[in-house]
N, C-alpha and C positions, 0 to 999 in steps of 0.2 A: 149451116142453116142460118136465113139471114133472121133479121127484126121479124117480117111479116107471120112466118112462122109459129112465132111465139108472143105476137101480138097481136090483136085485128087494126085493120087499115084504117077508120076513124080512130084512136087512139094515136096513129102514129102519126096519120095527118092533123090533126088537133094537136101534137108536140110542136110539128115543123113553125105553125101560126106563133108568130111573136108581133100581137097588138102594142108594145110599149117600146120595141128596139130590144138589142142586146143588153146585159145587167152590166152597171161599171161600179166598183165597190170603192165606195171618197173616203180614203185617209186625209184627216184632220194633220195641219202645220206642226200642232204639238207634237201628235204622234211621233212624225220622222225624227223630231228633234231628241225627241226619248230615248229614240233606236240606235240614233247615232252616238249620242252620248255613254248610251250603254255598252257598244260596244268599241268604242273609246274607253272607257275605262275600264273595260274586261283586257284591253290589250294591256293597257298601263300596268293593271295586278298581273299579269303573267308573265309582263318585262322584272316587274319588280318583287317576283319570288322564284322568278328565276333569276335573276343576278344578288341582290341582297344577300347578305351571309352571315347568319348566326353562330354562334359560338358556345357553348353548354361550359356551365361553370360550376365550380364547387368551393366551397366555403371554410378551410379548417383553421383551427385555433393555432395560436403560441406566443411566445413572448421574446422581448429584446435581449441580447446578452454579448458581452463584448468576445468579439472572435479568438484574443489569446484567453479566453476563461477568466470567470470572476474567483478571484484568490478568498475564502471566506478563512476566517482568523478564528481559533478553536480554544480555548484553553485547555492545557493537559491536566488540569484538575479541579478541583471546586475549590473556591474562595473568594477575597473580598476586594474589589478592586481600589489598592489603594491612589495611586496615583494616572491620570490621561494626560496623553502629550499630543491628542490628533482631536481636530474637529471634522464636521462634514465638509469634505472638498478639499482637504489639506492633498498638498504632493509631499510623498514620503519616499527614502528611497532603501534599499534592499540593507537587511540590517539596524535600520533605524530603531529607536524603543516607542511603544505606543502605547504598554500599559504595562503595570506594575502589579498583579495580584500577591496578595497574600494570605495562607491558608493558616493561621495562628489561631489557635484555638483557647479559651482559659478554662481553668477551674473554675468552679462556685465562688470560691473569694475567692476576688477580684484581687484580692492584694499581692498573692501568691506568684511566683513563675508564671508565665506560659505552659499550656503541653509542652508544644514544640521546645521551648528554651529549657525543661527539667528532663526533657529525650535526652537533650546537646549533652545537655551535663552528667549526665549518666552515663551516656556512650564515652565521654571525655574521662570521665571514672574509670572506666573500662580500659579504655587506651593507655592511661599510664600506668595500671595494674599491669598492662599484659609488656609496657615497655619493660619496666620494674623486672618482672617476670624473665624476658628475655636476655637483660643484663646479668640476673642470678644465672641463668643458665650457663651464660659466658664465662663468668666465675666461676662456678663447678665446674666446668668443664677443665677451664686450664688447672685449677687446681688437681682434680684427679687425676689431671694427665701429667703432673710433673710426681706426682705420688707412684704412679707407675710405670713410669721412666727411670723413677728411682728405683723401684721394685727390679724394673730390668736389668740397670746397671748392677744392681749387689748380686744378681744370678750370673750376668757374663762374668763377674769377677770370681766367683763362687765357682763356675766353669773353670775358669782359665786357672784356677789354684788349685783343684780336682785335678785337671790334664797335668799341670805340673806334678804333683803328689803321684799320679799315675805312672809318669815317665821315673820319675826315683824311684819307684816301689818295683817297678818293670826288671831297674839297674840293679837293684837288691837280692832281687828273685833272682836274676841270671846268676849273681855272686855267689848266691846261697847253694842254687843248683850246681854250681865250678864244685863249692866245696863238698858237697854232699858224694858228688861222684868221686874225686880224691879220697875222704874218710870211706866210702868204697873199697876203692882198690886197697888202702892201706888195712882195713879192717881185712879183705882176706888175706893179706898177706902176714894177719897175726902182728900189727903193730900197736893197735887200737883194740880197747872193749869196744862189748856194743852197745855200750851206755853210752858211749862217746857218738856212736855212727846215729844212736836212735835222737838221740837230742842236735843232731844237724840235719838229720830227716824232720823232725817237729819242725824244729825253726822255718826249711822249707812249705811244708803246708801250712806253718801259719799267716807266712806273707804272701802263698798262692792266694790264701783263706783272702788277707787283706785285700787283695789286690780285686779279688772278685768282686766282692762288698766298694770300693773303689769305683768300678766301673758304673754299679748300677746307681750308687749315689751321681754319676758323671749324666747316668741315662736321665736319673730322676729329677735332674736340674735341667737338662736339656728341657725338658718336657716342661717342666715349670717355666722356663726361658717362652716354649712354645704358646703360652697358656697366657703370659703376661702379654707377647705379644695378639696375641685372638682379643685380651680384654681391651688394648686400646684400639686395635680396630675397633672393637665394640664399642669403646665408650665415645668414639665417634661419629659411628653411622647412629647413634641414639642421641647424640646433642645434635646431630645436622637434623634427625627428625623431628626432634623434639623442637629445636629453633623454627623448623619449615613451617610446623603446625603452630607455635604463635606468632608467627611471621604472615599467616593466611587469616589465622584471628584477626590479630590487627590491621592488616587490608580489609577483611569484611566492616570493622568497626567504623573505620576509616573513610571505607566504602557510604555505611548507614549516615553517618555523623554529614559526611557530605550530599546525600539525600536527603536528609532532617532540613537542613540550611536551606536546602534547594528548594523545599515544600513552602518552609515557611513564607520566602518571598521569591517569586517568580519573574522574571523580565518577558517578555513578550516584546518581539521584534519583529517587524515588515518581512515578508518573504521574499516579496519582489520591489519591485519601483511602479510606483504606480499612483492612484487619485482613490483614497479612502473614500468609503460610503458605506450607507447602512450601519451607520455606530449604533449599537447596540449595549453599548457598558462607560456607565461612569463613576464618578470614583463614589467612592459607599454601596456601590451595587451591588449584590451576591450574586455568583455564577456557580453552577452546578457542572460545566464542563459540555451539556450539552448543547448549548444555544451560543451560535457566532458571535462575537464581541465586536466586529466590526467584519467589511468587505474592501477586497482593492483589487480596483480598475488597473491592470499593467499596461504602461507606457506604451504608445504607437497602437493600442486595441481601437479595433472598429468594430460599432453595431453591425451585429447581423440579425434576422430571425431565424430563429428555431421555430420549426413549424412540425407538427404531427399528425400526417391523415391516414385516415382508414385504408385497409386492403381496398375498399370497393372505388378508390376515391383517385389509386395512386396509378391507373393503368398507363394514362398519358401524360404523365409529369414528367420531364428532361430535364437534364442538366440543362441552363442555357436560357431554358422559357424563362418569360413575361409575365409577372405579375402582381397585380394591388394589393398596398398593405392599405386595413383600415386600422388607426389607433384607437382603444376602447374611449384612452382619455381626451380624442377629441374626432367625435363625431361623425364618421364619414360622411353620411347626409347633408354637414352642415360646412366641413373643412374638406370636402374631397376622399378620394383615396391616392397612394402614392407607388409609382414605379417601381419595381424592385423585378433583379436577377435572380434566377436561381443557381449555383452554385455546386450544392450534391446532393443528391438523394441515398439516406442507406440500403444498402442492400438485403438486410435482414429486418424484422419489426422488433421493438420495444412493447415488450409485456406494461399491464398499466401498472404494476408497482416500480416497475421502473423510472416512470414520469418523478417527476417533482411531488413535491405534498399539492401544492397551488392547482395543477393542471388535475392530477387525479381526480379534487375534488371537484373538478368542474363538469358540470353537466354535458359539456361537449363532449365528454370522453368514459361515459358511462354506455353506450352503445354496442361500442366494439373492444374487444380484449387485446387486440395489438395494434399497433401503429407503425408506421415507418418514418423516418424523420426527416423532413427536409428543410436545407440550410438555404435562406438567400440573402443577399447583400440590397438593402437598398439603395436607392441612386443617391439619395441624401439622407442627412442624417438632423434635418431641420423639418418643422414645420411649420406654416405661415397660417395665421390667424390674424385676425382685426389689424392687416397691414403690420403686423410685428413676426418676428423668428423664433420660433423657442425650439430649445435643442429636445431633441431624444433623449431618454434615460432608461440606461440598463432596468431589466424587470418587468419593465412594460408590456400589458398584454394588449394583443394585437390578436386580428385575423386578416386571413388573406385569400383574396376571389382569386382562384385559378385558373384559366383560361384552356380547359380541358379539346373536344372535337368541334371543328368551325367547319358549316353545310351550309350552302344555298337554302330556304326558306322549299325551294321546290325539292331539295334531295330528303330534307328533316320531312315532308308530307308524306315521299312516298317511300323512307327508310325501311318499313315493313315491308313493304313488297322486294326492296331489293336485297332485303336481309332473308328472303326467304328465296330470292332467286339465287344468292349466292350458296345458301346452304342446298341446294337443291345441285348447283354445279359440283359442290365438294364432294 
């Protein structure tokens, strides 16, 4: 259906009349300049967030410490430091002496001993009582032991004059028995009364009689022979015991007397070789044993930092990365920040009682309950201020920007979308 249709014919012939021409609609010189400008710089933003490339960073704490460990110097007990041989910055080398504690205590009057030096003297009491002691025993001993040596010899001879006695009395008996049998025969043959035969029969049972009584006197010296000998075993498995046990007294005394000395005054010697700091003890100073008297730097150690970040913090941290230390004691805002490698990351976390006292209580690390630790070496171990150099020092608290995922300006806009296209593929 055409126009006519749906319109009457004056209407469409009164459209076709155009008294003024055709409409031409005038853009103004500014205008076009606007348009083009505009989309001149629509292109510029779309080159320059799609090439520019941001980097998302994180920020965690730690502090300086030299790579072989700082050696801290302990006393193994409480006392009064009497003498120092070390200042700050001294080189010391392994064995060296660096303080002199002494733990000497007095009585009320002042006039009096020392504890310590009336312990010495005491234990020294001791010691020559139980030497004293030990020599007597020496003495008793050989004496008792030639007392029954003696005892032995007058029983072997006592023996040996027994067996002899025995062997004559044996010869007797045999004799007596010869004759006994003869006044025998002669008696039956009516030569002899037997008055005569009964008194050489007696004679025979008396020296059977002796002979037996002989023997058991032989048994009963044996036995005594045996008896002497049991007591000097004895009396010497009892002087070797009795010797061993003040022979252990005397090591213990021995033992104390030379701990007593040791208490009283102490040496303290360098563990390693190295550049003393953190002196913390001089001389009149009381220590309680728990607070370090000094620290040392070992030879050939290099600054590194110790750094500890969060679970949430550690996803893209590698060995190998890039990254800024800022030092607290000078300003990144106003000295920069400086280069630094990383080296290692642990593999497990650190509970915060593990941290240091320093770091625990910092408020960086009230957050989260574990940490993992990572180690980086800086490129230098200087920093430049007001055209001057001044070195690092162990302890120094520091942070460091981590240079975590680096995106184009247009990937970080449309992140979402393609974090949700990819979980959409998995």
């Amino acid at each position: 259906m055409g126009l006519s249709g749906l319109f009457r014919m004056e209407a469409i012939n009164a459209g076709k009349e155009q008294a003024y021409g055709s409409v031409i609609i005038a853009t103004p010189l500014n205008m076009k300049i606007c348009a083009f400008f505009s989309l001149f710089l629509l292109i510029i933003i779309l080159v320059f967030i799609s090439t520019y490339a941001y980097t998302s960073r994180t920020v965690i704490s730690g502090y300086l410490t030299p790579d072989k460990g700082l050696s801290k110097i302990y006393p193994s007990q409480y006392g009064i430091i009497r003498k120092s041989f070390v200042t700050e910055g001294a080189r010391v080398k392994e064995g060296d002496t660096l303080f002199i504690l002494s733990s000497e205590r007095h009585t009320v009057d002042s006039e009096q001993a020392s504890t310590q030096e009336k312990v010495s003297q005491e234990i020294k009491r001791r010691v020559s009582s139980l030497q004293r002691e030990l020599e007597a025993i020496k003495r008793q001993y050989a004496s008792e032991l030639v007392t029954a040596q003696q005892n032995l010899v007058r029983v072997d001879a006592s023996i040996q004059k027994l067996n002899s006695q025995k062997r004559n009395l044996r010869q007797v008996v045999a004799i007596t028995k010869e004759r006994l049998d003869k006044y025998s025969e002669i008696y039956n043959e009516n030569y002899i009364s037997l008055e005569q035969k009964e008194r050489v029969r007696e004679e025979y049972i008396e020296k059977n009689t002796r002979l037996d009584e002989l023997e058991r006197e032989i048994i009963n010296a044996q036995q005594e022979k045996t008896t002497r000998q049991l007591q000097i075993t004895k009396l010497k498995y009892s002087t070797d015991s009795d010797t061993e046990r003040t022979r252990r007294e005397l090591a213990q005394l021995e033992q104390d007397l030379l701990e007593n000395e040791t208490r009283r005054e102490i040496t303290i010697t360098a563990p390693v070789s190295g550049t003393v700091t953190a002196i913390n003890a001089w001389e009149g100073k009381y220590t309680d044993g728990n607070k370090s008297l000094a620290s040392i730097i070992p030879d050939g150690s290099r600054l590194v930092a110790w750094l500890y970040a969060p679970g949430r913090s550690i996803g893209f941290i590698r060995p190998e990365s890039k990254i800024l230390l800022r030092y607290q004691s000078w300003p990144w805002q106003k000295f920069g920040q400086y280069p630094a490698t990383i080296t290692s990351v642990s593999r497990s976390t650190f509970t915060l009682s593990e941290l240091t006292d320093e770091l625990s209580r910092s408020s960086d690390f009230s957050e989260d309950p574990s940490f993992y630790r990572i180690i980086a070496e800086p490129l230098s171990e200087e920093v430049n201020a007001y055209g001057q150099t001044y070195a690092l020092r162990s302890g120094a608290r520091l942070e460091a920007s981590i240079l975590l995922d680096k995106r184009t300006l247009l990937e970080w806009m449309f992140e979402p979308i393609l974090s949700l296209k990819n979980n959409n593929q998995q």
